[in-house]
C-alpha positions, 0 to 999 in steps of 0.5 A: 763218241765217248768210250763207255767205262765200267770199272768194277772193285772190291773192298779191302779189309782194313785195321782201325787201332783204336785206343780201346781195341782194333776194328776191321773196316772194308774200305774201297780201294783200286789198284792203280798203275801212274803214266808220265803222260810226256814219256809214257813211262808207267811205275813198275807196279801197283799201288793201292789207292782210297777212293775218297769221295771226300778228296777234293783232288787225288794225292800221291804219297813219298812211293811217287817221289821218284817217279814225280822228279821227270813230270813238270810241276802244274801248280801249287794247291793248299790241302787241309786234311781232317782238323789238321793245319793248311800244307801248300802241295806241288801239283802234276798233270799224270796219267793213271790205269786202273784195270787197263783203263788210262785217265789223265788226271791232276794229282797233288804230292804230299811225300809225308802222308802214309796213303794215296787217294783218288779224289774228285778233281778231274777224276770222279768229276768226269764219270757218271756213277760212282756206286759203293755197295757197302753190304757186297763190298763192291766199287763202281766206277762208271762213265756212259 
């Protein structure tokens, strides 16, 4: 029988620089705690991922480049992000706790972007909801 999960967030408030002034948006952000599925090694602290219903595969960020050296490489994924150009990013097999709850997820390594992202390959692909109530600021994520 499958564990049922409800994991609940809030948004976190954001700077927008736009040339004309800076905004604040309320963005929907998890802390997340990497495992090496192998050791089961875990990073010493959280760090706070975008849930990126626009990711096609989670992206860990130059934070990571450590932790990744002991976790074989699985494959090799070309990423565009937005307009910009085609990059060809290692991918690894890790395990990561979100609110005491472990999934084991693929993930691409991208050491030149500033942010990590939660995506949909083997992440959101494997829950039931994932419900963003913009006006109370608050993330589901749901499997039942």
């Amino acid at each position: 029988m499958n564990k049922k999960i409800d994991i609940r967030g809030n948004y976190k408030r954001r700077v927008l620089n736009f040339n004309s002034n800076i905004l604040y948006q309320n963005l929907p952000y998890v802390d997340v705690v990497l495992k090496n599925i192998e050791t089961s090694n875990t990073t010493d602290t959280t760090q706070e991922f975008l849930v990126d219903t626009g990711a096609s595969i989670s992206i860990l960020n130059i934070k990571y480049e450590e932790f990744l050296k002991d976790i074989p490489i699985i494959d090799y994924l070309n990423i565009q992000y937005g307009g910009g150009r085609q990059k060809k990013l290692p991918v690894y097999r890790i395990g990561i706790i979100i609110k005491g709850i472990a999934f084991e997820i693929n993930a691409a390594y991208d050491g030149t972007i500033p942010f990590n992202l939660l995506g949909h390959f083997s992440f959101f692909d494997n829950l039931s909801y994932l419900l963003f109530d913009s006006a109370a600021n608050q993330l589901r994520m749901i499997k039942t």
